[in-house]
mmCIF file as Biopython writes it, N, C-alpha, C and O atoms, coordinates in Angstrom:
data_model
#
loop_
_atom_site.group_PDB
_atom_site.id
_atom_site.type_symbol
_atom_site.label_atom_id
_atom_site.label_alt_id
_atom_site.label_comp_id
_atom_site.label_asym_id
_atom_site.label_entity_id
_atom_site.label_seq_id
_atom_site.pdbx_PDB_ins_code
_atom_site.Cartn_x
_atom_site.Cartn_y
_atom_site.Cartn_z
_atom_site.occupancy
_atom_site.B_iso_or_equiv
_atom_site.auth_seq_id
_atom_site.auth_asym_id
_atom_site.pdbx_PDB_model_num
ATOM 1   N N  . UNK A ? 1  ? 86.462  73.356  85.290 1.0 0.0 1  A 1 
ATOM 2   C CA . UNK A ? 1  ? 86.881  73.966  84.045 1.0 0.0 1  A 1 
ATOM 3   C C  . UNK A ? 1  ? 87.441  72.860  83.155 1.0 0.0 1  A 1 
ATOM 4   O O  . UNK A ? 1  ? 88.186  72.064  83.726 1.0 0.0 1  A 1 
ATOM 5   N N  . UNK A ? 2  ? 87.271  72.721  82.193 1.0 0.0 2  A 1 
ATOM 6   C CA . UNK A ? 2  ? 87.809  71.882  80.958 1.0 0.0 2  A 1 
ATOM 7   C C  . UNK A ? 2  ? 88.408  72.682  79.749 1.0 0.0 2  A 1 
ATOM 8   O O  . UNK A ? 2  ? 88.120  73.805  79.335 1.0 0.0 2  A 1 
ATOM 9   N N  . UNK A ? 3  ? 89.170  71.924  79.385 1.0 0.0 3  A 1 
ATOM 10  C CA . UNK A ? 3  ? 90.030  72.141  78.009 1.0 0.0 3  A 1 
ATOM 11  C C  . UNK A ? 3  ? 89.115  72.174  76.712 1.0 0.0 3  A 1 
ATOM 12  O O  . UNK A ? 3  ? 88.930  71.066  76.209 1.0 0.0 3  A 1 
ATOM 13  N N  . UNK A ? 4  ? 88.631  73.040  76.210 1.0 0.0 4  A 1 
ATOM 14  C CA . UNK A ? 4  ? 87.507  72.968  74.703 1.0 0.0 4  A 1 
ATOM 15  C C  . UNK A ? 4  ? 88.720  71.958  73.380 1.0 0.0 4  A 1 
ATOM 16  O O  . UNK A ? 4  ? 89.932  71.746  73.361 1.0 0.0 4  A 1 
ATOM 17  N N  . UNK A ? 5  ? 87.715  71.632  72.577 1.0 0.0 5  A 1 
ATOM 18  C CA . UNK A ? 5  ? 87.836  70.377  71.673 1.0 0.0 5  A 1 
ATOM 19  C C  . UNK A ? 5  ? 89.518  71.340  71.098 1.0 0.0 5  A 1 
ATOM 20  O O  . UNK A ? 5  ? 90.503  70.785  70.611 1.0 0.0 5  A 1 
ATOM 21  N N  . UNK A ? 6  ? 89.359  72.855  71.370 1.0 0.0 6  A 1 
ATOM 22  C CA . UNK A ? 6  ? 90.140  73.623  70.147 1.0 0.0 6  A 1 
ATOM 23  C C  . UNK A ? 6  ? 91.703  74.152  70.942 1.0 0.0 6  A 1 
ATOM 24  O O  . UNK A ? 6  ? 92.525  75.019  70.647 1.0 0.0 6  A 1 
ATOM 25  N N  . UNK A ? 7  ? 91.595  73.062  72.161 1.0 0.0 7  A 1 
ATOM 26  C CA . UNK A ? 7  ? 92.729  73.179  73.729 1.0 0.0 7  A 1 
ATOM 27  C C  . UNK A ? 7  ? 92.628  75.186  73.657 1.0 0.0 7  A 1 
ATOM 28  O O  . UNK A ? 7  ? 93.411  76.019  73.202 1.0 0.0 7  A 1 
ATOM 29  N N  . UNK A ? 8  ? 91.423  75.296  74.273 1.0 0.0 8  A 1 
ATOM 30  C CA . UNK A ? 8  ? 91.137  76.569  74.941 1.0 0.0 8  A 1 
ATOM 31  C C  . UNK A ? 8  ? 90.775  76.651  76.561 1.0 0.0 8  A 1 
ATOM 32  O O  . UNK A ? 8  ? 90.177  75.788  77.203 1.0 0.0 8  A 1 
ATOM 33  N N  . UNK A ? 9  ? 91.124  77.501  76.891 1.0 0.0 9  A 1 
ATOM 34  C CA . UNK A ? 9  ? 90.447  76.777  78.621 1.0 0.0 9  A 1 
ATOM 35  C C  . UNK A ? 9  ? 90.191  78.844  78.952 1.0 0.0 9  A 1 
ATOM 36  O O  . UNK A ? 9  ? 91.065  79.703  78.838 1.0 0.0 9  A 1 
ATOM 37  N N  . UNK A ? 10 ? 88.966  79.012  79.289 1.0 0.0 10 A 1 
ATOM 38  C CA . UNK A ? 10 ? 88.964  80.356  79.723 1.0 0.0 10 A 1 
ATOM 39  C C  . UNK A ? 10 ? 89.351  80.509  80.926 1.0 0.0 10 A 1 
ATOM 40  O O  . UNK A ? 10 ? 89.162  79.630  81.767 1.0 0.0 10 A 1 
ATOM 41  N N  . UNK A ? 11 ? 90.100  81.927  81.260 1.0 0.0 11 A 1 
ATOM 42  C CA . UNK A ? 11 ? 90.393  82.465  82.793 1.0 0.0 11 A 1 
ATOM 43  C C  . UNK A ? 11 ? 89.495  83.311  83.257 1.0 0.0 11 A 1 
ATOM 44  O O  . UNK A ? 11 ? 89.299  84.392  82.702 1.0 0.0 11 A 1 
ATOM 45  N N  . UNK A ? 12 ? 88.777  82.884  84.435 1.0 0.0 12 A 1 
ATOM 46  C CA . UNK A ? 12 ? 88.060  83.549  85.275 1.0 0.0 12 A 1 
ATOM 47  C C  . UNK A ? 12 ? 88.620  84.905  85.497 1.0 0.0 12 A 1 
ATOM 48  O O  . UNK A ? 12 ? 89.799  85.259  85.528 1.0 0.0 12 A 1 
ATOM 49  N N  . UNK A ? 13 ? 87.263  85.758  85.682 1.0 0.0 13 A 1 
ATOM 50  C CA . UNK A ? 13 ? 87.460  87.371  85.099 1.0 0.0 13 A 1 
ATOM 51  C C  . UNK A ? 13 ? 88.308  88.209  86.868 1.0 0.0 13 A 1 
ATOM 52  O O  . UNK A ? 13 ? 88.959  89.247  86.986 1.0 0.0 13 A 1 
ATOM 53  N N  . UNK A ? 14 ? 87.861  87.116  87.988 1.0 0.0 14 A 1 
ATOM 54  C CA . UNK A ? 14 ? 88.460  87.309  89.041 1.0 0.0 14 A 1 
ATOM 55  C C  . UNK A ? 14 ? 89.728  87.549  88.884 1.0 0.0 14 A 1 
ATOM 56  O O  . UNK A ? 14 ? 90.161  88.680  89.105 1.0 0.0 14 A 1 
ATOM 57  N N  . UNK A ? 15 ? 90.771  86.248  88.361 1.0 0.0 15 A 1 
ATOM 58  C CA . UNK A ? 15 ? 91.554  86.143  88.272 1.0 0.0 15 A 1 
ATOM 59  C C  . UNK A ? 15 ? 92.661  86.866  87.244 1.0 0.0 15 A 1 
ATOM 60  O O  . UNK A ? 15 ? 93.789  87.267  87.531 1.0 0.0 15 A 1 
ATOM 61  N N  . UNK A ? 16 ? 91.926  86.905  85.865 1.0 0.0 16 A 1 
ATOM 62  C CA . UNK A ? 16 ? 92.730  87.815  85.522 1.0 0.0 16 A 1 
ATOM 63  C C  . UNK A ? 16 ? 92.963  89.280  86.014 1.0 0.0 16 A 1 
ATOM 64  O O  . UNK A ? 16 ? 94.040  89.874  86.067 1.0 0.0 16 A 1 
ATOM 65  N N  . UNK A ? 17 ? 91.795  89.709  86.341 1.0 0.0 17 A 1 
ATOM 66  C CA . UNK A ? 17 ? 91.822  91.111  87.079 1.0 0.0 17 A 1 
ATOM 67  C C  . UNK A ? 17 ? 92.961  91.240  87.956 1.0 0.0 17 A 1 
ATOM 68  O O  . UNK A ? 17 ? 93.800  92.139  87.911 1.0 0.0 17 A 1 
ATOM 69  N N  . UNK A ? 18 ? 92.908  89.901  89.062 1.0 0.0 18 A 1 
ATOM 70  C CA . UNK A ? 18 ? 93.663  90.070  90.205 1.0 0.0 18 A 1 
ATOM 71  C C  . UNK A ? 18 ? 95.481  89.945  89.641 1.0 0.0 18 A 1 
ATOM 72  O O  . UNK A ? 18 ? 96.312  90.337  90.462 1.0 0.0 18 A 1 
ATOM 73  N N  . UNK A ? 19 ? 95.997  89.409  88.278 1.0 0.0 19 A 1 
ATOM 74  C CA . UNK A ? 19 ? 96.785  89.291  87.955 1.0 0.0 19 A 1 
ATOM 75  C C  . UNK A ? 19 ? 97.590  89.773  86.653 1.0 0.0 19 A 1 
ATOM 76  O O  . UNK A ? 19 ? 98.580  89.338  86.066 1.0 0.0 19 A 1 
ATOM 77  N N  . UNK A ? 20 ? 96.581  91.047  86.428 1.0 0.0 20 A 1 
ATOM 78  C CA . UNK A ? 20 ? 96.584  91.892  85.248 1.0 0.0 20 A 1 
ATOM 79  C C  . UNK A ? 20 ? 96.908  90.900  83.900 1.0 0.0 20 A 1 
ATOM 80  O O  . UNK A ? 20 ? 97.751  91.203  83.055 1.0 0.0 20 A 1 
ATOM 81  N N  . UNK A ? 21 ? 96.245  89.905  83.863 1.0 0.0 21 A 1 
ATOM 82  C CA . UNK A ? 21 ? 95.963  89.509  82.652 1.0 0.0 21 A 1 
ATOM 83  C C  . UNK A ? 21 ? 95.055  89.983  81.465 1.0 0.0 21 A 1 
ATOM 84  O O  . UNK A ? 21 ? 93.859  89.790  81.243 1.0 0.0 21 A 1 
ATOM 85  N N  . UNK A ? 22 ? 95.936  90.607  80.837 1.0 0.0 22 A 1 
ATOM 86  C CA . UNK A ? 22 ? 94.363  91.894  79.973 1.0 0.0 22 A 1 
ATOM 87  C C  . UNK A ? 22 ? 94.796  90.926  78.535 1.0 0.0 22 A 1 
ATOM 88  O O  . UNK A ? 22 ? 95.705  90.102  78.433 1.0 0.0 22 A 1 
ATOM 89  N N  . UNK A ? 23 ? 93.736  91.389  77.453 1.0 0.0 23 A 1 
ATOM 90  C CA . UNK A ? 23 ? 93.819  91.071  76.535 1.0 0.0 23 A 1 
ATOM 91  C C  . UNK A ? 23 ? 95.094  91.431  75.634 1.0 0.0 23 A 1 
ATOM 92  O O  . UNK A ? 23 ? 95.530  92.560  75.406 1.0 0.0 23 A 1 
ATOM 93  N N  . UNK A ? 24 ? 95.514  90.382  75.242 1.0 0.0 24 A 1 
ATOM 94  C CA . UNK A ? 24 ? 96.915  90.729  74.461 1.0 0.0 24 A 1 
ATOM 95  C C  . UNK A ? 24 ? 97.812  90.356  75.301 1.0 0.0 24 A 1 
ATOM 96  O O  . UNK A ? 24 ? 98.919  90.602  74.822 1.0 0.0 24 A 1 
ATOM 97  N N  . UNK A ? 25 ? 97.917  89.638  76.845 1.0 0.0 25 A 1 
ATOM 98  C CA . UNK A ? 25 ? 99.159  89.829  77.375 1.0 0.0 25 A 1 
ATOM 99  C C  . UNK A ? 25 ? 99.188  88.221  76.874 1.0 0.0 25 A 1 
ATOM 100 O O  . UNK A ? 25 ? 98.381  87.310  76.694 1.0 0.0 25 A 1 
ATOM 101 N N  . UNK A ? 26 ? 100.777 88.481  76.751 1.0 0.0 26 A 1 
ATOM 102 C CA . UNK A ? 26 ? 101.329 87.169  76.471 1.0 0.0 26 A 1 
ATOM 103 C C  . UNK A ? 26 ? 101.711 86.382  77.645 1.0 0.0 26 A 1 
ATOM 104 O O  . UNK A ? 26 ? 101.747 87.027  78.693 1.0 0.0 26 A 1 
ATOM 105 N N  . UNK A ? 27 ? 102.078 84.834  77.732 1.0 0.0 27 A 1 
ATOM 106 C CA . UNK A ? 27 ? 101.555 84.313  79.024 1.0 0.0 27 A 1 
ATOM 107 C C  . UNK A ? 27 ? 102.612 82.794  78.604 1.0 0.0 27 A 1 
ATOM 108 O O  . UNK A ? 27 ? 102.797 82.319  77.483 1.0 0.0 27 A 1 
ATOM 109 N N  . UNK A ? 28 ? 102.915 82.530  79.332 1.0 0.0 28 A 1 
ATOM 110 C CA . UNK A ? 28 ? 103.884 80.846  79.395 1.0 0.0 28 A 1 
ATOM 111 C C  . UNK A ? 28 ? 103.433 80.324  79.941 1.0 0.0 28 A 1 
ATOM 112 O O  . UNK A ? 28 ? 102.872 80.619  80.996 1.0 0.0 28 A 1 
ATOM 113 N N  . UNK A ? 29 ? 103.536 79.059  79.264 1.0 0.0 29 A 1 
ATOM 114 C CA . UNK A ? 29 ? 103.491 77.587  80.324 1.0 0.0 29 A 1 
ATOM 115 C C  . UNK A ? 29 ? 104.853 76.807  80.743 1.0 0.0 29 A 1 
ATOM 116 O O  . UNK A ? 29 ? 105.735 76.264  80.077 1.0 0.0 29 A 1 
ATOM 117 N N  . UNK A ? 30 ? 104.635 76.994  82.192 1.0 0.0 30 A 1 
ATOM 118 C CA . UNK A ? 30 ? 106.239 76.307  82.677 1.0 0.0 30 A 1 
ATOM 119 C C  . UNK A ? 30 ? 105.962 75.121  83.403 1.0 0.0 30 A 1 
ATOM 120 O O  . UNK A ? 30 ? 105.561 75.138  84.567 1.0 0.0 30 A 1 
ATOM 121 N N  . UNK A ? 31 ? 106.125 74.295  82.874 1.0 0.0 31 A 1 
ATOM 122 C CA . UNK A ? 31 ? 106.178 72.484  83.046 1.0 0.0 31 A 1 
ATOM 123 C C  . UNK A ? 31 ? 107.257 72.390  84.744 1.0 0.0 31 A 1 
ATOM 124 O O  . UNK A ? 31 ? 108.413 72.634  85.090 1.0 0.0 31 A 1 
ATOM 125 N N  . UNK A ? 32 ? 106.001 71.891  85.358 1.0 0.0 32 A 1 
ATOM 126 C CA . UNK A ? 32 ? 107.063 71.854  87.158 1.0 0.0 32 A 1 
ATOM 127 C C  . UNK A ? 32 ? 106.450 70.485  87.490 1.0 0.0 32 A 1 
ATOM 128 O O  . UNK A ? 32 ? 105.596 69.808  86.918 1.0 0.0 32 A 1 
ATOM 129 N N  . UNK A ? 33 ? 107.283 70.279  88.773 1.0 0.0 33 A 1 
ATOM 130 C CA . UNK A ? 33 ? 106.957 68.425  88.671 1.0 0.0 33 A 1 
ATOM 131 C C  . UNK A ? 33 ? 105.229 68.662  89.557 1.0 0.0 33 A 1 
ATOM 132 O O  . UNK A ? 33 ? 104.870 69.567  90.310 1.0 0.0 33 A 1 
ATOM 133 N N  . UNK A ? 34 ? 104.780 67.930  89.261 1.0 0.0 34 A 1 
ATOM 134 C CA . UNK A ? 34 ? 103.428 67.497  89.073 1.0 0.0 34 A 1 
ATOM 135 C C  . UNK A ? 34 ? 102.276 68.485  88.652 1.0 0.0 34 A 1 
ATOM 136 O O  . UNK A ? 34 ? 101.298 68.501  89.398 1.0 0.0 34 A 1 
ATOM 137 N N  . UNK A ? 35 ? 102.267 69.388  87.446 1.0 0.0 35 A 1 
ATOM 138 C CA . UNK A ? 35 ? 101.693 70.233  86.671 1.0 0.0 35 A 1 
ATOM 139 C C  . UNK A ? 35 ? 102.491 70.936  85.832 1.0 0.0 35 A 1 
ATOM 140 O O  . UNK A ? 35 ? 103.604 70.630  85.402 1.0 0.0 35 A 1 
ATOM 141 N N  . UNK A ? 36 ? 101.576 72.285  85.554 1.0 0.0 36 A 1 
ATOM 142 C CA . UNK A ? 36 ? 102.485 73.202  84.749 1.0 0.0 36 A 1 
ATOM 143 C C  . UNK A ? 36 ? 101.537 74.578  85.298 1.0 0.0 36 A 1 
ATOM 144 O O  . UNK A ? 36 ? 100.360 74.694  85.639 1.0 0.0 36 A 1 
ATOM 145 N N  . UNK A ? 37 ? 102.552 75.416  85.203 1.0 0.0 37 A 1 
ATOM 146 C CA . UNK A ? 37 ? 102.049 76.618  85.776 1.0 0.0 37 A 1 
ATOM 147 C C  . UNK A ? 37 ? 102.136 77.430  84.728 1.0 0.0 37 A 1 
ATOM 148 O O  . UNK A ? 37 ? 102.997 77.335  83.854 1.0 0.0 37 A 1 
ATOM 149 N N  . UNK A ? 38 ? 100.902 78.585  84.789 1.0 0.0 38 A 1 
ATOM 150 C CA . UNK A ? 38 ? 100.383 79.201  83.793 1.0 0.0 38 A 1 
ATOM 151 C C  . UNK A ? 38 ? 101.299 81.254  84.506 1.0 0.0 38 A 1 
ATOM 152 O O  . UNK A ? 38 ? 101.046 81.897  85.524 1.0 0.0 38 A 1 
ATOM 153 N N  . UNK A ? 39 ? 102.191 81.521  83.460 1.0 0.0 39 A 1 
ATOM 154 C CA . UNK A ? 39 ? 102.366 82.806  84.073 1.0 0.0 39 A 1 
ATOM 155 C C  . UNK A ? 39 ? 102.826 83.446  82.802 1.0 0.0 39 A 1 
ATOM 156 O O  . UNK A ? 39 ? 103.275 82.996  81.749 1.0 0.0 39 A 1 
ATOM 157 N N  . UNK A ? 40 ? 102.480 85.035  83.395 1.0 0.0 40 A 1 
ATOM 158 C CA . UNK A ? 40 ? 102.954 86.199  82.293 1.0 0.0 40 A 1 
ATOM 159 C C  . UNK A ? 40 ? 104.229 86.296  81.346 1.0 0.0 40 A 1 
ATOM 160 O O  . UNK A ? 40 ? 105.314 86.094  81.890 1.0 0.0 40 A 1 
ATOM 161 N N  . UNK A ? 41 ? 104.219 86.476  80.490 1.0 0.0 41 A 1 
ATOM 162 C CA . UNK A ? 41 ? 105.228 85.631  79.374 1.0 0.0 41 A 1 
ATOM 163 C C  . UNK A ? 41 ? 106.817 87.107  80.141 1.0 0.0 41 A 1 
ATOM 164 O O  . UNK A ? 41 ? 106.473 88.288  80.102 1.0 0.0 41 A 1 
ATOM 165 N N  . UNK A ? 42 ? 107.501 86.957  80.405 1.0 0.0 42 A 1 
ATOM 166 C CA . UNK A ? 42 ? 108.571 88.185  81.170 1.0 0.0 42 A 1 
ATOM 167 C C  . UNK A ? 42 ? 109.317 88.657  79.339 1.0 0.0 42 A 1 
ATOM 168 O O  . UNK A ? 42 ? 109.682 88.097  78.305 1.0 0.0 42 A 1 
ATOM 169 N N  . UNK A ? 43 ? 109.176 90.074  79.947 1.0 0.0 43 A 1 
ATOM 170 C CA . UNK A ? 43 ? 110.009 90.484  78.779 1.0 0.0 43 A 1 
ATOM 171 C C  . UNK A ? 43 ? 111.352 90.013  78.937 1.0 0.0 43 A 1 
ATOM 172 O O  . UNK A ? 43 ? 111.866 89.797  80.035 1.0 0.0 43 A 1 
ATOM 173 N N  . UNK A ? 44 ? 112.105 89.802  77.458 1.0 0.0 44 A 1 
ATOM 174 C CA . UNK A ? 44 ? 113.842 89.812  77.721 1.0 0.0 44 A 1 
ATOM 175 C C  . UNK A ? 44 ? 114.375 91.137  77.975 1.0 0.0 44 A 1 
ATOM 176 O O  . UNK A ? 44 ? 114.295 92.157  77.289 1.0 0.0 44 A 1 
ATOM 177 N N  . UNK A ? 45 ? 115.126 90.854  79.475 1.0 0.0 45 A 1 
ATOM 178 C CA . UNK A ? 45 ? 115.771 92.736  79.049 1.0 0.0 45 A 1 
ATOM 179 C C  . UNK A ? 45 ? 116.890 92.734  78.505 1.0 0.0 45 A 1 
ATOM 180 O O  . UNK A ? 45 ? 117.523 91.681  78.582 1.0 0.0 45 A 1 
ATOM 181 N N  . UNK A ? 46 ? 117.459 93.805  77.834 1.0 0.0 46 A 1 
ATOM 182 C CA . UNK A ? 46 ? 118.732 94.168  76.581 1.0 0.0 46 A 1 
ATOM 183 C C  . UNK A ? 46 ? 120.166 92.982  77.388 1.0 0.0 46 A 1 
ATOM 184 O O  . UNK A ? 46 ? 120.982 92.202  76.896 1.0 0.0 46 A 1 
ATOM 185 N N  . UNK A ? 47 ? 119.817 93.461  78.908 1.0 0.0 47 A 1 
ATOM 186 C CA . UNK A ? 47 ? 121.502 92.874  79.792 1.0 0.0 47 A 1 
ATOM 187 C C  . UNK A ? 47 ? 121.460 91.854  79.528 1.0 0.0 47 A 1 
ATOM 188 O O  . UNK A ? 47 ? 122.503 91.534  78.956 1.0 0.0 47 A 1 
ATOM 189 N N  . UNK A ? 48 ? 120.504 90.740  79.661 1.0 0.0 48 A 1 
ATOM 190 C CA . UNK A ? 48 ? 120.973 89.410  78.675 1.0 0.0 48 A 1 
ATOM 191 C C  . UNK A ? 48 ? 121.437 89.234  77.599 1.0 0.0 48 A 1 
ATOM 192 O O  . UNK A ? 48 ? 121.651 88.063  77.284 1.0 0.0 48 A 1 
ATOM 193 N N  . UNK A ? 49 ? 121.648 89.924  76.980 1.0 0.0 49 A 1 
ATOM 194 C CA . UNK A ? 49 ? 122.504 89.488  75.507 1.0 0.0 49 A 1 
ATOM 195 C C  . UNK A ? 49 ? 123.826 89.587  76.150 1.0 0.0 49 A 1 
ATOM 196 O O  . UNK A ? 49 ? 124.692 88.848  75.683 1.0 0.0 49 A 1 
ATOM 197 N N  . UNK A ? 50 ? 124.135 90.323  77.089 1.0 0.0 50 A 1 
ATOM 198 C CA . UNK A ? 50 ? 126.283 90.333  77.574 1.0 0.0 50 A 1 
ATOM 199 C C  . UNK A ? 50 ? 126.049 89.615  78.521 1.0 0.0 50 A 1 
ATOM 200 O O  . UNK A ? 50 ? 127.162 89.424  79.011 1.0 0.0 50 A 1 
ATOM 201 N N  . UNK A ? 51 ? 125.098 88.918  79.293 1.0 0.0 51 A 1 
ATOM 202 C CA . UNK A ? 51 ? 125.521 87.674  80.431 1.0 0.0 51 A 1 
ATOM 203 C C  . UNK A ? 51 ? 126.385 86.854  79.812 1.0 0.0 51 A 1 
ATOM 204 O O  . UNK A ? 51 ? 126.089 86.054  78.924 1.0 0.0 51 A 1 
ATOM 205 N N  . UNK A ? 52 ? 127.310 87.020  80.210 1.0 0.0 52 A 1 
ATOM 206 C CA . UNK A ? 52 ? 128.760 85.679  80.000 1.0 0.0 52 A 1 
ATOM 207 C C  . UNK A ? 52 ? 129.831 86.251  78.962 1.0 0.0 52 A 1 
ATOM 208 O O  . UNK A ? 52 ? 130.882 85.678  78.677 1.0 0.0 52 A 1 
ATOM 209 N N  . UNK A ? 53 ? 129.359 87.582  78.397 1.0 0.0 53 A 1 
ATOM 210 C CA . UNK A ? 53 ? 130.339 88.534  77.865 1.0 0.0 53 A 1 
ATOM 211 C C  . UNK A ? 53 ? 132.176 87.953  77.644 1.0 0.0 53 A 1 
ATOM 212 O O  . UNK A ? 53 ? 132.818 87.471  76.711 1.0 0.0 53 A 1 
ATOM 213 N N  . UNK A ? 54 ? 132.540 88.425  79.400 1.0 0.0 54 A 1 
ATOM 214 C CA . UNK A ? 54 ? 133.356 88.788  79.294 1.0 0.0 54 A 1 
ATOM 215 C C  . UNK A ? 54 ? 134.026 87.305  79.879 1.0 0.0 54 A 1 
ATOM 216 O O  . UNK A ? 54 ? 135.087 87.395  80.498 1.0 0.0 54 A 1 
ATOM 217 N N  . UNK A ? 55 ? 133.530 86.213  79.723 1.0 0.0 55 A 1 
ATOM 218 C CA . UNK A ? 55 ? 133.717 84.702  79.650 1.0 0.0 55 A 1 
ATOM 219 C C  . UNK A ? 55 ? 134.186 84.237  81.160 1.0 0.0 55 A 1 
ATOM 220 O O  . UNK A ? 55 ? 133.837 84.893  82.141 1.0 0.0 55 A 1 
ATOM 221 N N  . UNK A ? 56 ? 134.772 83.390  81.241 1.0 0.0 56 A 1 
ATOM 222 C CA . UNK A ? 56 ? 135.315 83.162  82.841 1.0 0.0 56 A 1 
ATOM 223 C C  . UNK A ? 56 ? 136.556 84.019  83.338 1.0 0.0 56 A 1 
ATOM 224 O O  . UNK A ? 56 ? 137.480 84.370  82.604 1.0 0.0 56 A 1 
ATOM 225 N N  . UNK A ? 57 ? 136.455 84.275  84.554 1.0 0.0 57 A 1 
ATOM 226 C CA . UNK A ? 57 ? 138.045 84.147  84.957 1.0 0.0 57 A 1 
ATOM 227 C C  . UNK A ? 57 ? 138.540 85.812  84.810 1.0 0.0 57 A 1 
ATOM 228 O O  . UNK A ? 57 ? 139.514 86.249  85.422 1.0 0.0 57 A 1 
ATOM 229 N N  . UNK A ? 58 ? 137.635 86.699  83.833 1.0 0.0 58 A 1 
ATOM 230 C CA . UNK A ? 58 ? 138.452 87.953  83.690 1.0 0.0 58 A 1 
ATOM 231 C C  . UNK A ? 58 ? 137.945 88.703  84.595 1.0 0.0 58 A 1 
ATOM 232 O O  . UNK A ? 58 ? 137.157 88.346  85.471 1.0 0.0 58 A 1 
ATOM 233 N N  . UNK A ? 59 ? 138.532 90.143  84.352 1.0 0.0 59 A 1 
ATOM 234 C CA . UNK A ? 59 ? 138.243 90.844  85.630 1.0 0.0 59 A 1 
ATOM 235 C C  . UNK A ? 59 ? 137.566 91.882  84.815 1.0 0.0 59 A 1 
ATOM 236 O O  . UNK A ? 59 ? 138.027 92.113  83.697 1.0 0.0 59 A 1 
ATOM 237 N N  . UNK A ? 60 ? 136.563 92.516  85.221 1.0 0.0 60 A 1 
ATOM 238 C CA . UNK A ? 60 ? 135.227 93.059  84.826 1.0 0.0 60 A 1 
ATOM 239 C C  . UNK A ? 60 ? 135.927 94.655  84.957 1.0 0.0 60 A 1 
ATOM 240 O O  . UNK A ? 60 ? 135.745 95.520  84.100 1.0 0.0 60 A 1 
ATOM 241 N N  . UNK A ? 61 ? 136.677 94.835  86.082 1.0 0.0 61 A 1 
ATOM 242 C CA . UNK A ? 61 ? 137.237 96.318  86.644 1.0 0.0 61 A 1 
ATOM 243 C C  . UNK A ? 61 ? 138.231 96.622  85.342 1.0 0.0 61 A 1 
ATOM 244 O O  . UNK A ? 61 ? 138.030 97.653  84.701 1.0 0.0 61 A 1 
ATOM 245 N N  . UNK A ? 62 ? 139.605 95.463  84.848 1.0 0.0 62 A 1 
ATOM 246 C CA . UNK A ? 62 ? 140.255 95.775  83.795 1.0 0.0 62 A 1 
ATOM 247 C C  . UNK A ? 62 ? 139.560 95.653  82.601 1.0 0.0 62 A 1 
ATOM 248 O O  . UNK A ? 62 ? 140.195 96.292  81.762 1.0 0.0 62 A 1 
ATOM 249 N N  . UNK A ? 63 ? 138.728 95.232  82.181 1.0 0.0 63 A 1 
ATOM 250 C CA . UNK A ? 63 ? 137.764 95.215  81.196 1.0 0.0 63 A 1 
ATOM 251 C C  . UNK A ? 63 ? 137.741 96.613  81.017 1.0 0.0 63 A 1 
ATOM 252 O O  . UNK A ? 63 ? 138.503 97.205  80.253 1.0 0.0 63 A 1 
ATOM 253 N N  . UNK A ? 64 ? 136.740 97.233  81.821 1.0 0.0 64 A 1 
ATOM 254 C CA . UNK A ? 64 ? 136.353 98.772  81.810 1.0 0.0 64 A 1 
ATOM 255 C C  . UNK A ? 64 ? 137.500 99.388  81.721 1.0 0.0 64 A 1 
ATOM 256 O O  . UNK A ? 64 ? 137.594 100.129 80.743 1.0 0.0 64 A 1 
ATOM 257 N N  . UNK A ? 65 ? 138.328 99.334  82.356 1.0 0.0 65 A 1 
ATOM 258 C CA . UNK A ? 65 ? 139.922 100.322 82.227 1.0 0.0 65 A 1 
ATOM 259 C C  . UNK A ? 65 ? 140.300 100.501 80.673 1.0 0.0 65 A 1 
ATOM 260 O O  . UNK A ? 65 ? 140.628 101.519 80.064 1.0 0.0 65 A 1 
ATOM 261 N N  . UNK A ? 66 ? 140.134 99.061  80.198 1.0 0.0 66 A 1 
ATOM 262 C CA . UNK A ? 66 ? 140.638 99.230  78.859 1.0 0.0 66 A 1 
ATOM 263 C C  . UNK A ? 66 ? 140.121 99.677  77.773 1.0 0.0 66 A 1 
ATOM 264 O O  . UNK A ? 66 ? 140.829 100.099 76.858 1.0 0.0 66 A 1 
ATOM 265 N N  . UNK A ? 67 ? 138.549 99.645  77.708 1.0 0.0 67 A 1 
ATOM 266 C CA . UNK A ? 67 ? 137.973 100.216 76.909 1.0 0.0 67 A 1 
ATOM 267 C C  . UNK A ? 67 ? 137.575 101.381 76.988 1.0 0.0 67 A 1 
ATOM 268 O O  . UNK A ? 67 ? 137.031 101.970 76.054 1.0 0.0 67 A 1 
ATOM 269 N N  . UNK A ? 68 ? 137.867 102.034 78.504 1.0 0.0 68 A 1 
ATOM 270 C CA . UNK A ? 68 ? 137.822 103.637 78.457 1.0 0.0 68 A 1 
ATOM 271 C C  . UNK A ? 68 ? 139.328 103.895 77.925 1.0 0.0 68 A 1 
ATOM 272 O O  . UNK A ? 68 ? 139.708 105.063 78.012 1.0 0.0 68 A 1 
ATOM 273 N N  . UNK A ? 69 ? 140.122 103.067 77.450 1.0 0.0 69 A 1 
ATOM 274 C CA . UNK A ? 69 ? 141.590 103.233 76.620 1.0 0.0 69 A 1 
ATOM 275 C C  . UNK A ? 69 ? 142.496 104.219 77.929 1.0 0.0 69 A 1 
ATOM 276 O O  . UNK A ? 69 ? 143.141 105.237 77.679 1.0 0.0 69 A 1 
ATOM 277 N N  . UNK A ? 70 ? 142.324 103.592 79.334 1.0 0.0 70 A 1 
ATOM 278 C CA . UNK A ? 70 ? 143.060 103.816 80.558 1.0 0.0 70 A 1 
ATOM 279 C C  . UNK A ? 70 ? 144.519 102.733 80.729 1.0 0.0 70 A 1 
ATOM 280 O O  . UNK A ? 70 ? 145.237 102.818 81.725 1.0 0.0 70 A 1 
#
């Protein structure tokens, strides 16, 4: 398989099948030591936006206490 002049490279119809690569799915390239691996682009889910929220050191249990105003 080769890279076309327009850096296109087609995926064998095996393979996408076997890895539900359908048309439209979005897809990453993740740079690993000696290549780069080709995989399904992962949705962001919503809970990442509050990873690290509530910063170091606090306590997650009084957190909740307080904003149920306990």
């Amino acid at each position: 398989m080769k890279i076309s002049q327009r850096g296109q490279v087609t995926i064998p119809k095996d393979i996408r099948k076997r890895y539900g690569l359908n048309p439209d799915t979005e897809i990453e390239f993740v740079p690993e030591e000696g290549g780069v691996r080709i995989q399904k682009r992962r949705s962001r889910h919503p809970i990442w936006d509050y990873v690290g929220f509530l910063g170091q050191g606090e306590d997650t249990d009084a957190f909740i206490e307080e904003i149920r105003g306990r």
